[in-house]
KENULUM-232367 format. One record per residue (C-alpha): residue in three letters; y, z, x. Coordinates in nm, 2 decimals. Last residue first. Example, Ala and Ser with C-alpha at 12.3 -4.5 7.8 and 13.67 -1.06 7.14 Angstrom:
! residues 2
(SER (-0.11 0.71 1.37))
(ALA (-0.45 0.78 1.23))
//
This chain:
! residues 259
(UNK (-1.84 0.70 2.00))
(UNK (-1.52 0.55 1.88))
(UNK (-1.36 0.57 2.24))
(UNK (-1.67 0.31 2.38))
(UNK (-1.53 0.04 2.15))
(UNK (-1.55 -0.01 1.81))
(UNK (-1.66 -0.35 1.64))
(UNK (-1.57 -0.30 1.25))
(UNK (-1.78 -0.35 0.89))
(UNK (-1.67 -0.40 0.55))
(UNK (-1.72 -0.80 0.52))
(UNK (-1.94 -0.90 0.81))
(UNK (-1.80 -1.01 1.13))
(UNK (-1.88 -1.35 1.27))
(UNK (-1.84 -1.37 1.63))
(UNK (-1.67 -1.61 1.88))
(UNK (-1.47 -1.33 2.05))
(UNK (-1.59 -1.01 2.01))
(UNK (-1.31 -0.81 1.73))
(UNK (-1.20 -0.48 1.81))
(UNK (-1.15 -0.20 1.61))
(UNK (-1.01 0.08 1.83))
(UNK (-1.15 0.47 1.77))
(UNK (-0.93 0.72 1.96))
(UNK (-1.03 0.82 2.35))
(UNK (-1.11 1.19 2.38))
(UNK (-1.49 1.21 2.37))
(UNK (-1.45 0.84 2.52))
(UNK (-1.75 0.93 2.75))
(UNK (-1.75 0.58 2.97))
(UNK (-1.98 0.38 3.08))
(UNK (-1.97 0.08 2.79))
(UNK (-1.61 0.04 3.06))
(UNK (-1.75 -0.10 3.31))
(UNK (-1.86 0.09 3.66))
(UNK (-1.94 -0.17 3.95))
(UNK (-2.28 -0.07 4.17))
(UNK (-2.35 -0.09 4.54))
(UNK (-2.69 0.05 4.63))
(UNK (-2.85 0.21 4.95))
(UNK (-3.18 0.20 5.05))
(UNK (-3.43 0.42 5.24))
(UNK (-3.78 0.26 5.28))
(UNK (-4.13 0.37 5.32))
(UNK (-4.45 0.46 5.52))
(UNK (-4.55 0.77 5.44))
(UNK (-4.46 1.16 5.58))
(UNK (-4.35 1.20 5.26))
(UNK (-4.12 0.89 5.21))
(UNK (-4.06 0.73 5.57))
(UNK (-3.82 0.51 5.68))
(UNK (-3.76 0.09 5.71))
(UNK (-3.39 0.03 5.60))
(UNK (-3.26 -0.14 5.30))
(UNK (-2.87 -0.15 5.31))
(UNK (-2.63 -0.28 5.05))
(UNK (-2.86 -0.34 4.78))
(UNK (-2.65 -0.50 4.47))
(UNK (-2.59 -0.42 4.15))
(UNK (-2.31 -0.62 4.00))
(UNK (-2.32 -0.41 3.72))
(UNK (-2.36 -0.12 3.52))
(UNK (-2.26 0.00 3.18))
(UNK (-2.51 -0.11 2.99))
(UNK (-2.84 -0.05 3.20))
(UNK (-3.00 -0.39 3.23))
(UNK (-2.83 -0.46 3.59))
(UNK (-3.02 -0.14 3.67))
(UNK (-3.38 -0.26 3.60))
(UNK (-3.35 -0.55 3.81))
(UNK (-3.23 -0.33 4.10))
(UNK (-3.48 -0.09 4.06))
(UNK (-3.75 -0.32 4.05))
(UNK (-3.60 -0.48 4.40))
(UNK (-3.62 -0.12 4.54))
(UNK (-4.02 -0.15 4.45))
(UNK (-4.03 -0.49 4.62))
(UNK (-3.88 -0.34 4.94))
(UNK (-4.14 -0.09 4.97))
(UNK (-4.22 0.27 4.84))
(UNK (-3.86 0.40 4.80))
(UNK (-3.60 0.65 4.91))
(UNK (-3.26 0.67 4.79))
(UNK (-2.87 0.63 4.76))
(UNK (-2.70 0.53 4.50))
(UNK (-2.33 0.40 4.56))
(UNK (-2.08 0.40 4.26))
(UNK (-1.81 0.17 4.15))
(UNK (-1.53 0.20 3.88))
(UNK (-1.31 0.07 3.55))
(UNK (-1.54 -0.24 3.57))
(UNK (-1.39 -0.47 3.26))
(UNK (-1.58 -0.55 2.94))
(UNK (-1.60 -0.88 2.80))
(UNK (-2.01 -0.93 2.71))
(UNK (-2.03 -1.04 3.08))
(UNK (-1.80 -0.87 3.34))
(UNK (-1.49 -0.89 3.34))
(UNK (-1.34 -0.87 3.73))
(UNK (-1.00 -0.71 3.77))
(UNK (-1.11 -0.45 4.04))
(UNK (-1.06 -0.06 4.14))
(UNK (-0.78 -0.05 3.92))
(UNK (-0.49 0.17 4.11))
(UNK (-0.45 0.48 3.93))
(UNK (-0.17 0.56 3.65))
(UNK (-0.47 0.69 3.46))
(UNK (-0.75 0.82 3.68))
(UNK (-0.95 0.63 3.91))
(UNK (-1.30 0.63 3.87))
(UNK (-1.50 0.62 4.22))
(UNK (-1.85 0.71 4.25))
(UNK (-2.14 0.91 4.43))
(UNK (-2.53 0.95 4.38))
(UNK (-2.76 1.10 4.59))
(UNK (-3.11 1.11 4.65))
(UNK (-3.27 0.89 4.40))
(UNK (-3.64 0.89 4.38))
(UNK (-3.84 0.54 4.40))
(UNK (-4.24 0.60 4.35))
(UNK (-4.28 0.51 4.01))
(UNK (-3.96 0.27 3.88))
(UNK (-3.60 0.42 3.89))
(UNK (-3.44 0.38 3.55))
(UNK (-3.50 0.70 3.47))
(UNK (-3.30 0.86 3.75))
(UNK (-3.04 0.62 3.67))
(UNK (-2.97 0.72 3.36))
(UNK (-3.03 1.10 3.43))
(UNK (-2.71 1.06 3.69))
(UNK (-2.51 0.90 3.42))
(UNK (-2.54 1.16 3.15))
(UNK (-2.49 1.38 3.41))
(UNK (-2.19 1.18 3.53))
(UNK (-2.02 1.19 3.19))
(UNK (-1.73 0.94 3.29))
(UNK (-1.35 1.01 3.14))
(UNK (-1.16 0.70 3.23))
(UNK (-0.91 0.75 2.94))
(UNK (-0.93 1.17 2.99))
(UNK (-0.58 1.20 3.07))
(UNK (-0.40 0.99 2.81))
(UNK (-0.67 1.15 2.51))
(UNK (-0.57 1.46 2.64))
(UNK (-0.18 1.39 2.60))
(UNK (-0.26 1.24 2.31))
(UNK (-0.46 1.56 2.17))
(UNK (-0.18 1.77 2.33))
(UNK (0.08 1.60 2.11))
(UNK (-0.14 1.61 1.79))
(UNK (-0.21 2.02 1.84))
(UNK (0.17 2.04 1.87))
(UNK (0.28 1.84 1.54))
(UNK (-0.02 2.05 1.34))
(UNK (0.13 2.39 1.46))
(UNK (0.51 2.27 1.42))
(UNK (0.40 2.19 1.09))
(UNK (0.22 2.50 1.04))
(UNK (0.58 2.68 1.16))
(UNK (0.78 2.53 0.92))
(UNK (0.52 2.60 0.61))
(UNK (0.73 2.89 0.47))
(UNK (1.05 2.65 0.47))
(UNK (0.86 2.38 0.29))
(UNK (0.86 2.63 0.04))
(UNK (1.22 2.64 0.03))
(UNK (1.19 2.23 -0.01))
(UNK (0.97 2.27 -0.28))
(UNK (1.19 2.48 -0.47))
(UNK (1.51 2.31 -0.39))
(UNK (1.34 1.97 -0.46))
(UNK (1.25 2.10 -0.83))
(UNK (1.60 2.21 -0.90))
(UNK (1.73 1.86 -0.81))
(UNK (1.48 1.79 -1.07))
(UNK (1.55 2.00 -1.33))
(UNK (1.95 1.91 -1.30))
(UNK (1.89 1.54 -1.30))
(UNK (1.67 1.59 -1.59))
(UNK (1.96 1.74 -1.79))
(UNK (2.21 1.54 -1.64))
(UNK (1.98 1.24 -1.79))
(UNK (1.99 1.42 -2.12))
(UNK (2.34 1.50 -2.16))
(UNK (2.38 1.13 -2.05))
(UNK (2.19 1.05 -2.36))
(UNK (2.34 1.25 -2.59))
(UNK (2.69 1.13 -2.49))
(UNK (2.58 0.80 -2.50))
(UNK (2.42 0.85 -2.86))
(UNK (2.77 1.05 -3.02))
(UNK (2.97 0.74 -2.88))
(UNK (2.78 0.46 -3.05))
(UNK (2.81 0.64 -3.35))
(UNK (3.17 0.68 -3.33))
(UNK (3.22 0.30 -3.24))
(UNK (2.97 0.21 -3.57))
(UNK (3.19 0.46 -3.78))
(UNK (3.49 0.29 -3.66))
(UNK (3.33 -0.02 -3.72))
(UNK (3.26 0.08 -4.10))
(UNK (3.61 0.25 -4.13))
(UNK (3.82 -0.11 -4.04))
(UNK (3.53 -0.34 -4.26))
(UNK (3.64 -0.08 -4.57))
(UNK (3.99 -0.10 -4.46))
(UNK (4.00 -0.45 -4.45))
(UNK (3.83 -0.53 -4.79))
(UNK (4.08 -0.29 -4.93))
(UNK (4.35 -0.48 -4.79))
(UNK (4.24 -0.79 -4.91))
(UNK (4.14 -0.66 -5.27))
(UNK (4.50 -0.55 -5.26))
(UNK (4.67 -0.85 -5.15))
(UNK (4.51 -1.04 -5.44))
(UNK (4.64 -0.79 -5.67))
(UNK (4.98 -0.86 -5.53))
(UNK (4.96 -1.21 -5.56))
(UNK (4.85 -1.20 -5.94))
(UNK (5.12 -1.04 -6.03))
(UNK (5.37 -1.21 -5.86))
(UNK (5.20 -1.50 -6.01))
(UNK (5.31 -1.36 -6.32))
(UNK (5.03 -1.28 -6.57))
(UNK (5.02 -1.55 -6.90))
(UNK (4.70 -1.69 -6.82))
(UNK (4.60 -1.88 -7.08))
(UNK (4.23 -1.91 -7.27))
(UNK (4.25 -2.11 -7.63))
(UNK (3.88 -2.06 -7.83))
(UNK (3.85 -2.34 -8.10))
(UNK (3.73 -2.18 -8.40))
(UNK (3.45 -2.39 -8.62))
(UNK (3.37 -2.26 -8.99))
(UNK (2.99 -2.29 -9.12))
(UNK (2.99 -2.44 -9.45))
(UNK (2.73 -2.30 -9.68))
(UNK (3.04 -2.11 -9.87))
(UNK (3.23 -2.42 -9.96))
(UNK (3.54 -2.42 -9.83))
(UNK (3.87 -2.47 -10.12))
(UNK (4.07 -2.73 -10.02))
(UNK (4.43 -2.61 -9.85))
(UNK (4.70 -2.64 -10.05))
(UNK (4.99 -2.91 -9.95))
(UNK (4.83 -3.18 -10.07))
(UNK (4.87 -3.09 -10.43))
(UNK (4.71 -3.42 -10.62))
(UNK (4.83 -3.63 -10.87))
(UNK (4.90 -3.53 -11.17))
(UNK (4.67 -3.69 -11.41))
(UNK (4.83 -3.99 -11.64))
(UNK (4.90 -3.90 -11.98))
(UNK (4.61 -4.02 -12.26))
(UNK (4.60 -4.36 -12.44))
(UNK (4.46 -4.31 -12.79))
(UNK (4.41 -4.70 -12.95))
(UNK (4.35 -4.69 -13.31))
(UNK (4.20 -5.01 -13.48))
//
């Protein structure tokens, strides 16, 4: 029997890299460094910083500027409306100039109307009065004479006395007469204390006479003025209020000037 025995194999080369298959996918490992200087890197650093800066520096200069520009328009606008308006006054006050004597006119006319209005306080239409009592006299009584006493403004008052309904006697007056009989002169006095503006009428003298060749009486009356008597052409309207009334919403009490 033959036995062949064959060399050892070589071992193998270590050293030489093994062949890749071409369905094997190759791995890299990816190495980052930063090999810059950290001088380097410091001054680019500064840079961005400055550049931030001087962008942040020109925006609030342009906001400062902007600023500026609208406050200088808008005071050039409020001068220019100060300017039209203190042109308006001028205008309007040289027209007032035209109207200087109108004014005086108007301020004239108002002092003589007060002055009027002072004068004329007690101002009594006696024809108005005398017709009042000539109506108020009952058939048969005629009224000879009438005279009175209203003093005038500064005057002494001719009494203090308020009379019912709170006006105050500003004057007195004597009537004097003829009449039927006594009860006809008593008619007349009734009917008289109902006239507004009269009171305290009393008969001061009540003799026995003759009325047309009748039998008859001549009397004589006292009566007190108030103030309902008055004109008040000249007197200006004053609201008063009556004492214990109720006034309506809208309405006003006037006295005898705001007839």
């Amino acid at each position: 029997m033959t036995t062949i025995l064959e060399p050892p194999s070589a071992p193998a080369d270590r050293s030489r890299p093994r062949p890749v298959p071409n369905n094997t996918p190759l791995h890299l490992s990816q190495v980052v460094a930063d090999l810059l200087p950290d001088e380097v890197r410091d001054r680019r650093r500064l840079g961005r910083l400055q550049r931030q800066l001087a962008a942040g520096g020109g925006a609030l200069v342009l906001l400062i500027a902007g600023g500026y520009l609208w406050s200088l328009h808008e005071t050039s606008a409020a001068r220019g409306a100060l300017a039209a308006e203190q042109a308006q006054t001028a205008q309007l006050n040289a027209r007032l100039g035209t109207f200087t004597s109108l004014l005086q006119a108007q301020a004239q006319a108002q002092a003589i109307r007060a002055q009027v209005a002072t004068v004329m306080t007690n101002d009594l239409p006696w024809s108005k009065l005398v017709g009042t009592l000539q109506h108020a006299a009952p058939a048969g009584v005629t009224v000879s004479s009438v005279s009175g006493s209203v003093p005038g403004p500064g005057g002494t008052a001719v009494s203090t006395t308020v009379s019912v309904g709170g006006t105050s006697t500003v004057g007195t007056l004597t009537v004097s007469g003829n009449a039927p009989d006594y009860r006809e002169v008593a008619a007349y006095v009734s009917t008289l204390g109902k006239v507004p503006g009269l009171t305290d009428v009393n008969p001061s003298t009540v003799t026995q006479g003759t009325t047309g060749g009748h039998g008859g009486v001549t009397y004589t009356l006292d009566l007190a003025l108030t103030d309902q008597i008055l004109g008040g052409r000249f007197t200006p309207p004053v609201t008063t209020t009556v004492p214990g009334s109720v006034t309506a919403p809208g309405t006003t009490t006037t006295t005898a000037g705001g007839q």
